[in-house]
Backbone as a printed PyTorch tensor [residue, N CA C, xyz], in Angstrom:
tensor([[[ 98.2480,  95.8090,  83.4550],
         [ 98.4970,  95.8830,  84.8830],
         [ 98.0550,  97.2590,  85.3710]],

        [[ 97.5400,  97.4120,  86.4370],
         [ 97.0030,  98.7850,  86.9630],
         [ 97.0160,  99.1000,  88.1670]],

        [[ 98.1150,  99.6750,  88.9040],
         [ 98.1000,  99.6660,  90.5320],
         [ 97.4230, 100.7050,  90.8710]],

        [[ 97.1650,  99.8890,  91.8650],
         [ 95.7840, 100.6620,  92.9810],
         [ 96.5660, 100.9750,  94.1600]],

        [[ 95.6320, 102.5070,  94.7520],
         [ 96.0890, 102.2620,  95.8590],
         [ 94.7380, 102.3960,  96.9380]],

        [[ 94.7410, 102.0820,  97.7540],
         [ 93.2590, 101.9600,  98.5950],
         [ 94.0520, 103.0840, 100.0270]],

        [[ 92.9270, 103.9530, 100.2590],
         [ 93.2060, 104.4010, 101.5580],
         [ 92.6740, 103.9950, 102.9510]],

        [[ 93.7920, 103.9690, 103.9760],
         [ 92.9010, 103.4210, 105.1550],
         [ 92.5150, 104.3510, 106.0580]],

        [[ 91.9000, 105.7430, 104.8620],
         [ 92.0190, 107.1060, 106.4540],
         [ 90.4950, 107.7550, 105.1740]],

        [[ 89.4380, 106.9680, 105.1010],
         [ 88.5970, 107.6420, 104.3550],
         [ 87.9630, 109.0360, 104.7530]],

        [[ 88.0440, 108.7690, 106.3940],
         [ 88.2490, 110.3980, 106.6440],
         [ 88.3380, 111.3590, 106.3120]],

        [[ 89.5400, 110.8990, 106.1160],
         [ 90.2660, 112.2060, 105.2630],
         [ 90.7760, 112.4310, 104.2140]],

        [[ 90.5140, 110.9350, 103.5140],
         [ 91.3240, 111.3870, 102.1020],
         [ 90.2990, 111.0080, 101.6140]],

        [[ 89.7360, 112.2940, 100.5220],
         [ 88.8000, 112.1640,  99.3340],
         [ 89.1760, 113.4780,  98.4520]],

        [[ 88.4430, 112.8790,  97.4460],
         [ 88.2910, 113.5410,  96.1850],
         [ 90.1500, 113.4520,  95.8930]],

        [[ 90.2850, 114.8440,  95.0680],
         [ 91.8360, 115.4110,  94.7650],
         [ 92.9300, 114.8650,  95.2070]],

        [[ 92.3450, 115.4190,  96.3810],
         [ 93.8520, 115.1460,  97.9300],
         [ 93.9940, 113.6270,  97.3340]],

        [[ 93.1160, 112.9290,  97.6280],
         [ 93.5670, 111.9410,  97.3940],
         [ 94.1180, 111.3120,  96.6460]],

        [[ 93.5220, 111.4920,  95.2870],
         [ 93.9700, 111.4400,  93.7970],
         [ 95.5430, 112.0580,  93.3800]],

        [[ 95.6600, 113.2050,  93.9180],
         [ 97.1000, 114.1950,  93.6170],
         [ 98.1960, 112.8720,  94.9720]],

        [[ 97.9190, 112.8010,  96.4170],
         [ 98.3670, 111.6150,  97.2580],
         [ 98.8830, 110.4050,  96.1320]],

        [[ 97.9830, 109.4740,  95.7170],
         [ 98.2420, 108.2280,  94.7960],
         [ 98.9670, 108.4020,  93.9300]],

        [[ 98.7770, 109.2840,  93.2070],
         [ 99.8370, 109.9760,  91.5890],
         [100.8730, 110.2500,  91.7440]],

        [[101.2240, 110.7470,  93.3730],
         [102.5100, 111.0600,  93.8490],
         [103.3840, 110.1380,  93.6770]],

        [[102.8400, 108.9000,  93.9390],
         [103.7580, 107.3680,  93.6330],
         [104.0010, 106.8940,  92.2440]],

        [[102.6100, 107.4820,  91.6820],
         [103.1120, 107.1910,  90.0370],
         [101.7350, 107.6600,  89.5490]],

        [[101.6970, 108.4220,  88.5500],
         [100.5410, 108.8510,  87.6690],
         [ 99.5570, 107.9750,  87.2210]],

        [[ 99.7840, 106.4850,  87.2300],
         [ 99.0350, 105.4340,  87.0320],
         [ 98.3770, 104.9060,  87.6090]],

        [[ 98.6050, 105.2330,  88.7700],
         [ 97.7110, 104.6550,  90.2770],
         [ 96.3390, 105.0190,  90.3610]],

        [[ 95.6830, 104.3230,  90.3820],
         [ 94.0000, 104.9880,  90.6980],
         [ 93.6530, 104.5120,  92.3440]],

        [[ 92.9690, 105.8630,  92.7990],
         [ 93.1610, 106.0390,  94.4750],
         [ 91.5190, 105.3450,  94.7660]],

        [[ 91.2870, 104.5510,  95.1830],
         [ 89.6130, 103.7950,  95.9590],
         [ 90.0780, 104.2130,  97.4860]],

        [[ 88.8480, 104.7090,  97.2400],
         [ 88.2000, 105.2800,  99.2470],
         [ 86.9680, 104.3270,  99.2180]],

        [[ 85.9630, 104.5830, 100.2880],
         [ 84.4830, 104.0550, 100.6520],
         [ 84.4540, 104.4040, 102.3090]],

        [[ 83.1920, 104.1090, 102.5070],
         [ 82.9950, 104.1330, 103.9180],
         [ 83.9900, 103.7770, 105.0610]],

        [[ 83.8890, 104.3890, 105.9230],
         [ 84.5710, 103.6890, 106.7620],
         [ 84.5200, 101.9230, 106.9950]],

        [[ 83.2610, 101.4890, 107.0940],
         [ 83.2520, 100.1420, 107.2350],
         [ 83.3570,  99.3610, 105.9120]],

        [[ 83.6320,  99.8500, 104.4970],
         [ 83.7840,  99.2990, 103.8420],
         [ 85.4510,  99.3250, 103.5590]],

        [[ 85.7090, 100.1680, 104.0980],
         [ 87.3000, 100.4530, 104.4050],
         [ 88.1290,  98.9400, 105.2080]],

        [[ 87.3140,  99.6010, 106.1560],
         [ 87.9000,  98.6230, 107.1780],
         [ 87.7100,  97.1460, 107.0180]],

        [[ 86.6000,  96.7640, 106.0130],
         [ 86.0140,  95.2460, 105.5930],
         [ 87.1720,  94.9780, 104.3750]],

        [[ 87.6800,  95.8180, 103.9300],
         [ 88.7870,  95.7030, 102.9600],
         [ 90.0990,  95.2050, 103.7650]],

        [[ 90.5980,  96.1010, 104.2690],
         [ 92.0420,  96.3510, 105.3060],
         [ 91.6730,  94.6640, 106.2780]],

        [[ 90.3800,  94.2180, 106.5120],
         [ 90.7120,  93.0890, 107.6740],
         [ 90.5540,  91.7640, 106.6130]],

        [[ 90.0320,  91.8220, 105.3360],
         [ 90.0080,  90.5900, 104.2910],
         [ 91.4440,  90.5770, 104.0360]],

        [[ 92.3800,  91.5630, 103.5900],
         [ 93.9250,  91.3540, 103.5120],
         [ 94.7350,  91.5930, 104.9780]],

        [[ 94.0610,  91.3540, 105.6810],
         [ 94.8540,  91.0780, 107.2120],
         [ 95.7310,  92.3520, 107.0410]],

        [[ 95.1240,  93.8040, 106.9490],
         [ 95.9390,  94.8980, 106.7200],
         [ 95.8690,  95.7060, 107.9720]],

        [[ 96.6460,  96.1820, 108.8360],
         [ 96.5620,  96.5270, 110.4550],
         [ 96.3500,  98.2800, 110.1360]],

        [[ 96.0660,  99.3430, 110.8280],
         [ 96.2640, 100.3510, 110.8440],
         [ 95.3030, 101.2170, 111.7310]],

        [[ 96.4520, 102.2160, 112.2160],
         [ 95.8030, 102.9030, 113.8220],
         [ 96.1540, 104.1230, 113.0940]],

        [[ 94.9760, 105.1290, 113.8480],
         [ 95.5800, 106.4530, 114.2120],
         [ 96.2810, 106.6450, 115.4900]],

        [[ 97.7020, 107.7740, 114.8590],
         [ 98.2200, 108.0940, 115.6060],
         [ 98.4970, 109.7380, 116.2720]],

        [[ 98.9420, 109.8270, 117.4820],
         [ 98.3030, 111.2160, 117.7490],
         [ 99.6310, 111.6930, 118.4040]],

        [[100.6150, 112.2360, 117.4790],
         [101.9800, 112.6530, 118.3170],
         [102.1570, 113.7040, 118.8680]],

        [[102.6050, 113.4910, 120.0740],
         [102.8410, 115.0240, 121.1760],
         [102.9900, 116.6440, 120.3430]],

        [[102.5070, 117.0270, 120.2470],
         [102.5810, 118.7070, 119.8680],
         [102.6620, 118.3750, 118.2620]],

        [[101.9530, 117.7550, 117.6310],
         [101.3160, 117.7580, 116.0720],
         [100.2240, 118.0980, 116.0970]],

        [[ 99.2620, 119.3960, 115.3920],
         [ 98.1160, 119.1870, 115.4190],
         [ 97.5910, 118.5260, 114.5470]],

        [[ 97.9210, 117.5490, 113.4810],
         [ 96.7110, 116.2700, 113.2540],
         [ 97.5500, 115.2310, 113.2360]],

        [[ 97.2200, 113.9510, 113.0040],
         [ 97.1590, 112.7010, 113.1740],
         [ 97.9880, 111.8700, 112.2800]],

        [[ 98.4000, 110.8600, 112.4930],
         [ 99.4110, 109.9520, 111.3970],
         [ 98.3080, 108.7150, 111.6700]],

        [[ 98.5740, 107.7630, 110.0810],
         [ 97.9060, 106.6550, 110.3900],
         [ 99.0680, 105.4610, 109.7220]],

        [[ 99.5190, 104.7520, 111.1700],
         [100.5910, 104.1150, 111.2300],
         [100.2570, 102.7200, 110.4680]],

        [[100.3710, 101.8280, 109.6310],
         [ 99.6390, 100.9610, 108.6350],
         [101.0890,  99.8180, 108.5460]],

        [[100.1470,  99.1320, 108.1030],
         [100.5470,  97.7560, 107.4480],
         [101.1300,  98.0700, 105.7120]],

        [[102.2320,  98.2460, 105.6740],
         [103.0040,  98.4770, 104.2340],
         [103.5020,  97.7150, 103.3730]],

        [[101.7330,  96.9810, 102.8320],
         [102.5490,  95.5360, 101.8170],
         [101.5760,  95.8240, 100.8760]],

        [[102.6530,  95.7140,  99.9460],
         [102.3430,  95.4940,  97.8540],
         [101.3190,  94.3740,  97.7730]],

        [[100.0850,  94.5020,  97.2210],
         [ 99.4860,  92.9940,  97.2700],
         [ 99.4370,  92.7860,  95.3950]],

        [[ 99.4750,  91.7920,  95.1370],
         [ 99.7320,  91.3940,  93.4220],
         [ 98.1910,  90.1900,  93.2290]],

        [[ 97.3970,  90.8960,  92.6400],
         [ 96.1840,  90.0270,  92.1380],
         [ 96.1230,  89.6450,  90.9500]],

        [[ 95.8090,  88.4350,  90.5750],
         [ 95.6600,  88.3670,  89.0930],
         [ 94.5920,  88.8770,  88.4300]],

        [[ 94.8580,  88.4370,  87.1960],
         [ 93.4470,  89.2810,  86.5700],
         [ 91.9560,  88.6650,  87.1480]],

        [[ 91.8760,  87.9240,  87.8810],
         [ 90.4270,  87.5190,  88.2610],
         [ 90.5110,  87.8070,  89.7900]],

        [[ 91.3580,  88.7600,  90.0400],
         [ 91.2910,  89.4030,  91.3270],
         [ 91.8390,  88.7180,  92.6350]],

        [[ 91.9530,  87.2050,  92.4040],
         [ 92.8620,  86.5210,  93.5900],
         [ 94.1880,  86.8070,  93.9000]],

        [[ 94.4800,  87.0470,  95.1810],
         [ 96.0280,  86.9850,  95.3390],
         [ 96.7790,  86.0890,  95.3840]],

        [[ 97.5630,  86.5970,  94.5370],
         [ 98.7390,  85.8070,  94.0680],
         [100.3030,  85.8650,  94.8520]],

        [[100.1480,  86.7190,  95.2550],
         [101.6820,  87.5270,  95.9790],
         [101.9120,  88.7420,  97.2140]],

        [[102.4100,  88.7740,  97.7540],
         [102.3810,  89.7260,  98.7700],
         [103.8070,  90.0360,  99.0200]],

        [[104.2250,  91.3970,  99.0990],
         [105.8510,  92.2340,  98.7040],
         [105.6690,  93.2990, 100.2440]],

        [[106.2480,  92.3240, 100.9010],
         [106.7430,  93.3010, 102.6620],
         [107.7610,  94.1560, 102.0860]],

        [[107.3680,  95.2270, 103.0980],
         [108.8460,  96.0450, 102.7040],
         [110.2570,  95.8250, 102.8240]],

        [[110.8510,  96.2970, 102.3050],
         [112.3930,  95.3060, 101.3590],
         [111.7200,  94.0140, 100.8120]],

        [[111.1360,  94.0450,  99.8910],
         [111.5170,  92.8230,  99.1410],
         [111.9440,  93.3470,  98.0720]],

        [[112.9070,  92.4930,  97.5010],
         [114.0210,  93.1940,  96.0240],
         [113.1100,  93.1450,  95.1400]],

        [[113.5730,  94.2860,  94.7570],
         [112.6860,  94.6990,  93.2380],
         [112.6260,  93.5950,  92.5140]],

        [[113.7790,  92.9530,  92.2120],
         [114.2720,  91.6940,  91.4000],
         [113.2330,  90.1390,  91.6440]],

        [[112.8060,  89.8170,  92.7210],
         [111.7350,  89.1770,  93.2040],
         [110.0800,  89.8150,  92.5160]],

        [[109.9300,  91.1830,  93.1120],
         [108.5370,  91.2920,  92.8660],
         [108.7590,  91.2480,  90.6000]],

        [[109.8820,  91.6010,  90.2940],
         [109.5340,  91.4730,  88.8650],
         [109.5190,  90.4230,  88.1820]],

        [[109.9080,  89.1150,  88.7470],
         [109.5100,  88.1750,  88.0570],
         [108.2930,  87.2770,  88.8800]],

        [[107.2250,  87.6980,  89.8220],
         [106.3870,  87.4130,  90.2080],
         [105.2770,  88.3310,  88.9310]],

        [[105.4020,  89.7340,  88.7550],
         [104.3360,  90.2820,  87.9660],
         [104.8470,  89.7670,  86.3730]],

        [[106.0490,  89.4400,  85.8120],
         [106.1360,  88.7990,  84.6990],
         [105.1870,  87.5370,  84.5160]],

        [[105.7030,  86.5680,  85.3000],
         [104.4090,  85.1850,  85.6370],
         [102.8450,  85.5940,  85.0560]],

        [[102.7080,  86.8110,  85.6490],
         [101.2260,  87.2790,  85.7870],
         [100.7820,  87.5530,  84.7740]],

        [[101.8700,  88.5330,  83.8650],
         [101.6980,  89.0830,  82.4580],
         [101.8670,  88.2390,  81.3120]],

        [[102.1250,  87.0570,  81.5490],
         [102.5600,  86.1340,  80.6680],
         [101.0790,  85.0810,  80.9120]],

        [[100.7400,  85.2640,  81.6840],
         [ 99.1240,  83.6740,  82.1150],
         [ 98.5100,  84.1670,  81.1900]],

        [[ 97.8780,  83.2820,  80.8780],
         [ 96.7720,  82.9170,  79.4040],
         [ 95.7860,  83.7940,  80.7600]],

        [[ 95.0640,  84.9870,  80.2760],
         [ 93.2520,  85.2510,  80.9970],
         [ 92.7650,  84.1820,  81.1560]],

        [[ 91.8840,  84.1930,  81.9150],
         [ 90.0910,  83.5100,  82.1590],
         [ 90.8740,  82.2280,  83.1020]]])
């Protein structure tokens, strides 16, 4: 199993930043950027929403997003999708299922 995390601000997150960002959640995470439009061709195939935001007397920007776990199997289809609050107890026997399927 190998969680990813994809950014929706290629802007601004590359290289390190980004890498040291993803690891923050767990050392295992590997961080994917790309173009903006390959960004955004990602974020609208998982119906993933996200704006910049520009708050009164901040000088830079928040990017307000769509905050869901997506669970692919090993041939990359999704299998599952984890909105925020869903019990831990749910998403672990959805990735057990996963770890247990015969490959191919």
């Amino acid at each position: 199993m190998q969680p990813i995390f994809v950014t929706l601000d290629p802007e601004r997150d590359r290289g390190q930043a980004l890498r040291d960002y993803a690891a923050g959640f767990d050392p295992r995470f590997v961080a994917l950027t790309g173009s903006t439009s390959e960004v955004q061709r990602v974020a609208t195939a998982y119906k993933v929403h996200s704006e910049k935001i520009r708050p009164p007397k901040v000088a830079t920007y928040l990017i307000d997003h769509t905050a869901f776990v997506f669970l692919l199997d090993r041939q990359g289809r999704l299998v599952a999708i984890f909105p925020p609050g869903t019990p831990p107890q749910r998403m672990e026997v959805l990735v057990r299922e996963q770890l247990a399927a015969p490959a191919g």
